[in-house]
C-alpha positions in Angstrom: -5.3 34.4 -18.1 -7.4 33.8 -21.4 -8.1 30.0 -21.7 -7.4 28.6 -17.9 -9.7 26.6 -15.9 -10.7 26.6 -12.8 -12.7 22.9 -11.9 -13.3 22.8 -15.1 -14.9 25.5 -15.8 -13.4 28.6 -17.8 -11.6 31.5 -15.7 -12.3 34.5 -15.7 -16.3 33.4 -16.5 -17.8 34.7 -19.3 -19.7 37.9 -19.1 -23.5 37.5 -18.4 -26.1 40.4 -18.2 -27.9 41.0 -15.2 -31.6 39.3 -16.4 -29.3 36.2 -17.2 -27.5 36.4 -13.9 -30.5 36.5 -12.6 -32.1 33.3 -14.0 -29.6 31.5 -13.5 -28.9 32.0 -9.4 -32.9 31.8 -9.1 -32.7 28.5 -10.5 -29.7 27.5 -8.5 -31.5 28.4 -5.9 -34.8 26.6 -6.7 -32.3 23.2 -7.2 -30.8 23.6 -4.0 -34.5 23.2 -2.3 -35.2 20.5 -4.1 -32.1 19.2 -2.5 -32.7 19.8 1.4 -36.6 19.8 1.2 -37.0 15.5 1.0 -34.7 15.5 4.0 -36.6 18.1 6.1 -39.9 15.6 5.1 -39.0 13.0 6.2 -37.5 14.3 9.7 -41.0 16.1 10.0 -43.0 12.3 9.0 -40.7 10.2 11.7 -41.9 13.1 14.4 -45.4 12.6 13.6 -45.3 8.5 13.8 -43.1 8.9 17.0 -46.1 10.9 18.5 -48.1 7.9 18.4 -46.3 5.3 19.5 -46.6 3.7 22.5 -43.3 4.5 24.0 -43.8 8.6 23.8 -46.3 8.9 27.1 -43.1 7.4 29.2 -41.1 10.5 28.3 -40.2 13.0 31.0 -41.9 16.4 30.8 -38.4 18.0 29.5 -38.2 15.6 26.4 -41.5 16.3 26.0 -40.7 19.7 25.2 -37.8 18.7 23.2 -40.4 16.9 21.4 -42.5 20.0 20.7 -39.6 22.4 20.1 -38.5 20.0 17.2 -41.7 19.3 16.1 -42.3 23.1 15.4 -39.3 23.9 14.1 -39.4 20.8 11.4 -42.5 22.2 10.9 -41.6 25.6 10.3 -38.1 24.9 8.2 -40.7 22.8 5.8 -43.2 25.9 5.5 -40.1 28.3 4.6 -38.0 26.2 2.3 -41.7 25.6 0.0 -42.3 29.7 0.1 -39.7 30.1 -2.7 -41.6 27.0 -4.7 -45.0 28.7 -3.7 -44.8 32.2 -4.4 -42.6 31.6 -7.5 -45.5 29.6 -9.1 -48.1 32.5 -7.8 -45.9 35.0 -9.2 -45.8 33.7 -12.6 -44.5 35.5 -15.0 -44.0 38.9 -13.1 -41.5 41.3 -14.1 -39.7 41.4 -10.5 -37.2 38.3 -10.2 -34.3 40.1 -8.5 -36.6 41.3 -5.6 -38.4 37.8 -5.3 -34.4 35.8 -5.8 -33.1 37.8 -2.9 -36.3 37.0 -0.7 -36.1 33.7 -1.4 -32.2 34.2 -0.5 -33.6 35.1 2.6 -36.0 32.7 3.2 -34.0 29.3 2.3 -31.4 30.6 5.2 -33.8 31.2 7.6 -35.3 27.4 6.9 -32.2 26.0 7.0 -31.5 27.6 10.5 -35.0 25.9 11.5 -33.8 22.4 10.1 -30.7 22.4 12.4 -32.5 23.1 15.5 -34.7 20.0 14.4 -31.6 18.0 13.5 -30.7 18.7 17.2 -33.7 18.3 18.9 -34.4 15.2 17.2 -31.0 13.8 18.2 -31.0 15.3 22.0 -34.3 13.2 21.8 -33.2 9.8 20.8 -29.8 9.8 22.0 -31.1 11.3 25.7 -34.2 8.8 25.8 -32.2 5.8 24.7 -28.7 6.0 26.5 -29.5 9.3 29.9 -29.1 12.5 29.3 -25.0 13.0 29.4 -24.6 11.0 26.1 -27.8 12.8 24.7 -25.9 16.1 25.6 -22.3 14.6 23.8 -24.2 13.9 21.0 -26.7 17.0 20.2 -23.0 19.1 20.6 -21.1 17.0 18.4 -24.0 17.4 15.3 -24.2 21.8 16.4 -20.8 22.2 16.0 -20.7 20.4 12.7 -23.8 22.0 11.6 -22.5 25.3 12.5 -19.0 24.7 10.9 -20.1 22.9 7.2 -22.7 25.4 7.2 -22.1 28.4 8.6 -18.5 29.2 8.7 -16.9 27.8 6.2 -19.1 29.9 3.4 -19.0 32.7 5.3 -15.1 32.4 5.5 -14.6 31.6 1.5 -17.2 34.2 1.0 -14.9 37.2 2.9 -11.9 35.8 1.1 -13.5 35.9 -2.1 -14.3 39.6 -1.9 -10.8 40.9 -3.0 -11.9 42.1 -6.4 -13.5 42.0 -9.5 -11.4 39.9 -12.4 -9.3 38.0 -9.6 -8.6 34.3 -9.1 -10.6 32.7 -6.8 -8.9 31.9 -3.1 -8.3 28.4 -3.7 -6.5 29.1 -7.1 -3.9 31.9 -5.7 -0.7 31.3 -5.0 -0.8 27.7 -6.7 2.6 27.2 -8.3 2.2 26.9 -12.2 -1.2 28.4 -12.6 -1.7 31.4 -14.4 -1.6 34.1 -12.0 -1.4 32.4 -9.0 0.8 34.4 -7.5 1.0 35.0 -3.6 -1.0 38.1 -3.9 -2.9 37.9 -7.0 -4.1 41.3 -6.9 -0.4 43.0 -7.0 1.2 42.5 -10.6 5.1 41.8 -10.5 8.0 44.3 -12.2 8.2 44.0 -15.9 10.8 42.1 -16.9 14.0 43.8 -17.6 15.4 44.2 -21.3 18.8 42.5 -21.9 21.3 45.0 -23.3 22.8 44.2 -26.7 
């Protein structure tokens, strides 16, 4: 399988050692925050303003602790996706990046948990204030269940059915006609091919 491609990029990767492993998915990880943390600001700023405008002391006691609920956890999904920014500046320098890369693992997940129950509450909010609480109820299940698909199960189903192997194509190679390998099941190798007689 020496010189295919897979999007581009060579297949099977070349060999890294684990510090270089390491730097690298710590700085993935580091550009993916950079990614989702403007968003999560700017949900958390338009909370803030909608506190003080005149048309939040009209809202019902339940919205009101919609309000709150997505308040705190816009609050909290910013405080967990800046840990990895904080603590990798604090930690400067220290000879324990593995330990610190899968903490950080850790805590992007559990911030990005925190910024869809803001997404949600912010849009059970809007949508329930503006238009009753039916469409408010449409609308906040409609963005879970697309939260929970684009970001919860689909990883987690290419994840499992990446896990066949060490050396193997990846799933969305297998079994495509003409590729190198891509056989049906890519960890089974076919007969040899039989000699012709003379």
């Amino acid at each position: 399988m020496s010189g295919s491609t897979v999007r581009g990029r060579p297949w099977p990767p070349a060999r890294e050692d684990h510090r270089t492993r390491v730097n690298r998915e710590l700085s993935e990880l580091l550009g993916e925050l950079r990614v989702a943390l403007p968003g999560v600001q700017v949900l958390f700023g338009f909370l803030l303003a909608a506190a003080f405008q005149p048309r939040f002391a009209l809202l019902s006691a339940p919205l009101r602790v919609v309000f709150i609920v997505t308040l705190l956890s816009s609050a909290v999904s910013v405080v967990l996706l800046v840990a990895p920014a904080a603590q990798h500046r604090l930690r400067f320098r220290a000879r324990d990046k593995e330990p610190m890369l899968l903490r950080f693992n850790r805590l992007a997940i559990a911030g990005l948990l925190c910024l869809g129950v803001a997404l949600a509450g912010a849009v059970l909010l809007v949508t329930t204030d503006l238009d009753g609480p039916v469409v408010g109820v449409s609308a906040t299940g409609g963005l879970l269940a697309l939260v929970v698909t684009l970001w919860l199960v689909e990883p987690l189903q290419r994840r499992r059915g990446e896990r066949s192997g060490p050396g193997r194509l990846p799933v969305h190679v297998r079994g495509r006609p003409g590729h190198p390998g891509g056989t049906s099941d890519p960890g089974r190798r076919g007969p040899p091919p039989r000699l012709s007689r003379s």
